[in-house]
C-alpha positions as CSV (number, residue, x, y, z in Angstrom):
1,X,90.7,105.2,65.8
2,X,91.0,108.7,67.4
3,X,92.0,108.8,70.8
4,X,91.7,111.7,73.5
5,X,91.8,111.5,76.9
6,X,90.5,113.2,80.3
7,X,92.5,113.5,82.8
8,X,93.4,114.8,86.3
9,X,93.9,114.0,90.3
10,X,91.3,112.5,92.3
11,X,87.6,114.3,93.0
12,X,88.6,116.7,89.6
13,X,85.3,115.8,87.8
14,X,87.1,113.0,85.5
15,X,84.3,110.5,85.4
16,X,81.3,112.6,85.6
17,X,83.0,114.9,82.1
18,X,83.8,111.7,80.7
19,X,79.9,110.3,80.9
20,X,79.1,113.2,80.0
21,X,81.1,113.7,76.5
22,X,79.9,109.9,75.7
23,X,76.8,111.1,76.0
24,X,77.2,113.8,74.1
25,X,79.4,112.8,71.6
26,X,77.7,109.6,71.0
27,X,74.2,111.9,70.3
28,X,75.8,113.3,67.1
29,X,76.0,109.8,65.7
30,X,80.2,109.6,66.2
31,X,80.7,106.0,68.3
32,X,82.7,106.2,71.2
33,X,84.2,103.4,73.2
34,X,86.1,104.4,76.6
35,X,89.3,102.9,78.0
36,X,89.3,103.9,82.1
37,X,92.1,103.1,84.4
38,X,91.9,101.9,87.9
39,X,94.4,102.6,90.0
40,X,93.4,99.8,92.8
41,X,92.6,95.8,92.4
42,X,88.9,96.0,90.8
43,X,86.7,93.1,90.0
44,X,83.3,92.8,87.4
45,X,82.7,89.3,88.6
46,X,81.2,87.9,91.9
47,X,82.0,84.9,93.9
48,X,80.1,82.0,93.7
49,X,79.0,82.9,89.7
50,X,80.2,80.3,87.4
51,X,82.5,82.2,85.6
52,X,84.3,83.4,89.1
53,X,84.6,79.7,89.5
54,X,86.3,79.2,86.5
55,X,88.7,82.2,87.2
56,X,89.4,80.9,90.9
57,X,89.8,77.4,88.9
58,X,93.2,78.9,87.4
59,X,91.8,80.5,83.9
60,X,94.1,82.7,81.9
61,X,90.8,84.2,80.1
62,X,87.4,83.7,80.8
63,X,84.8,85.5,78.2
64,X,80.9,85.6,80.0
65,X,78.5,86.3,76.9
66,X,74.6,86.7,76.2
67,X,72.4,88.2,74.4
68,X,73.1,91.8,75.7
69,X,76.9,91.8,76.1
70,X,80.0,90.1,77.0
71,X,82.9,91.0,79.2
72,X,86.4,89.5,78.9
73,X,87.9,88.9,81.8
74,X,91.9,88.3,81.4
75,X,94.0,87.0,84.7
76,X,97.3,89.1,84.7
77,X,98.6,86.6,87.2
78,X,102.4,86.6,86.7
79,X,102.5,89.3,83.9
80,X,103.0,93.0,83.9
81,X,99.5,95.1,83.3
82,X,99.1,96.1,80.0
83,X,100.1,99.3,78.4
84,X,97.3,101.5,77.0
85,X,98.1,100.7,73.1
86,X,97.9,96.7,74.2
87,X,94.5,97.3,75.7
88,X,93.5,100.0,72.6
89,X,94.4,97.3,70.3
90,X,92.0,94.9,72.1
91,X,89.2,97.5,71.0
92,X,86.6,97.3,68.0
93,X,87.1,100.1,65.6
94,X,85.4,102.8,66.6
95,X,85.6,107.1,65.6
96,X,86.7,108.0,68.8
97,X,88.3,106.3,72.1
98,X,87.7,108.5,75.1
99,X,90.5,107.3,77.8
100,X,89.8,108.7,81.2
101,X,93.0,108.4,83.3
102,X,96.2,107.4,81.9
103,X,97.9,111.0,82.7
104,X,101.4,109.8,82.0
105,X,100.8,108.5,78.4
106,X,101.3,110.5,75.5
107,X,97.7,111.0,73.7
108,X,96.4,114.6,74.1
109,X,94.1,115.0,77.0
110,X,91.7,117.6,78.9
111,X,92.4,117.8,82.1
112,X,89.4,118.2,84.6
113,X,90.4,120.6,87.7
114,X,88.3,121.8,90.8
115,X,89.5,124.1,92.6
116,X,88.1,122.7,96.1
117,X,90.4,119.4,95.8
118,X,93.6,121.8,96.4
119,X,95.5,119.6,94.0
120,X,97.8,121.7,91.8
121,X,96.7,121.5,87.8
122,X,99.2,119.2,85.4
123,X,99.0,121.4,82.5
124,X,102.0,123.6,82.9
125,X,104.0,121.0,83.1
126,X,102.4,118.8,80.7
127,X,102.5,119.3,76.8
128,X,99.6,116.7,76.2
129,X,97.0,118.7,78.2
130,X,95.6,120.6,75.1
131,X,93.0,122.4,77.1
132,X,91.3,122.3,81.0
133,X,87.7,122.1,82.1
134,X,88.0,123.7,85.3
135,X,85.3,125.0,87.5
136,X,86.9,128.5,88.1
137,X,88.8,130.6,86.0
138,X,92.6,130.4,85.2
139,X,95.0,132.0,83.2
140,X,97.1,129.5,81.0
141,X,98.4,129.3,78.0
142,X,95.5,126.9,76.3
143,X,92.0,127.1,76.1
144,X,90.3,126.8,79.5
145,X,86.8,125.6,79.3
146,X,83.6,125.3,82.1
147,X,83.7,121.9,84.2
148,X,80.1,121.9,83.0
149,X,80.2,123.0,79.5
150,X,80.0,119.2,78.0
151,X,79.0,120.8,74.2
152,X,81.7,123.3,73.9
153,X,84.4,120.6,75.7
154,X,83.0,118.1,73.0
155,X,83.4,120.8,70.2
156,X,87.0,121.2,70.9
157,X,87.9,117.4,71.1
158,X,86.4,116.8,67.6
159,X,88.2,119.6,66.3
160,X,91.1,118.2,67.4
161,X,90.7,114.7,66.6
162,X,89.3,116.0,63.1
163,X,86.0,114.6,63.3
């Protein structure tokens, strides 16, 4: 599996790029699975549903399955959370694994920047931001693409992954 990741500080665009180089992506016929990282206690489950019950019960893994999909649901109760190769290893095999957040691992990434958040960009610093999709211009010393420009983004992360 290919990875490549989009990354950046909060409000940059990360999510909206990211659903929108699936979607892209995806349309050429290459399969994409995406790995996102939550910085704050999340939950896919709701009380009162039997498999929130069985959770709440004291379950290490609780896997809720039909005939559309299934989510895993794994309790970290008393271990540390997972590294990113851990959770990548968890995935089907697929062409590509788009990873949206994850800024301190060591993948190559595009980082999304808007110039409205104030935050400063990462790249300078940061050897494994191959390129930025930013919403105004900048001078660095990698490609710099439009916030907006999904195809030409996509075109430079398949180049790079070699697909």
């Amino acid at each position: 599996m290919r990875i490549y990741g989009v990354t950046g500080w909060k409000n940059a665009g990360k999510t909206g790029l990211m659903e929108r180089l699936v979607t892209e992506i995806t349309g050429r016929g290459i399969t994409v699975s995406t790995v996102k990282h939550a910085h704050h206690t999340f939950d896919v489950d709701h009380p009162g549903k039997d498999s929130h019950r069985h959770r709440v019960a004291g379950a290490t893994e609780v896997l809720l399955a039909s005939r559309n999909r299934f989510a895993l649901m794994h309790e970290l109760r008393d271990e540390d959370e997972p590294t990113l190769a851990a959770l990548l290893a968890k995935l089907m095999p697929v062409d590509l694994v788009l990873v949206e957040g994850y800024k301190r691992d060591q993948h190559p990434k595009v980082e999304a920047f808007r110039a409205e958040t104030g935050n400063d960009l990462i790249a300078p610093g940061d050897p494994t931001i191959r390129a930025v999709a930013s919403d105004t211009p900048l001078d660095l010393d990698r490609p710099v693409f439009d916030l907006n420009d999904t195809t030409e983004i996509a075109d430079f992360i398949l180049s790079e992954v070699g697909l």
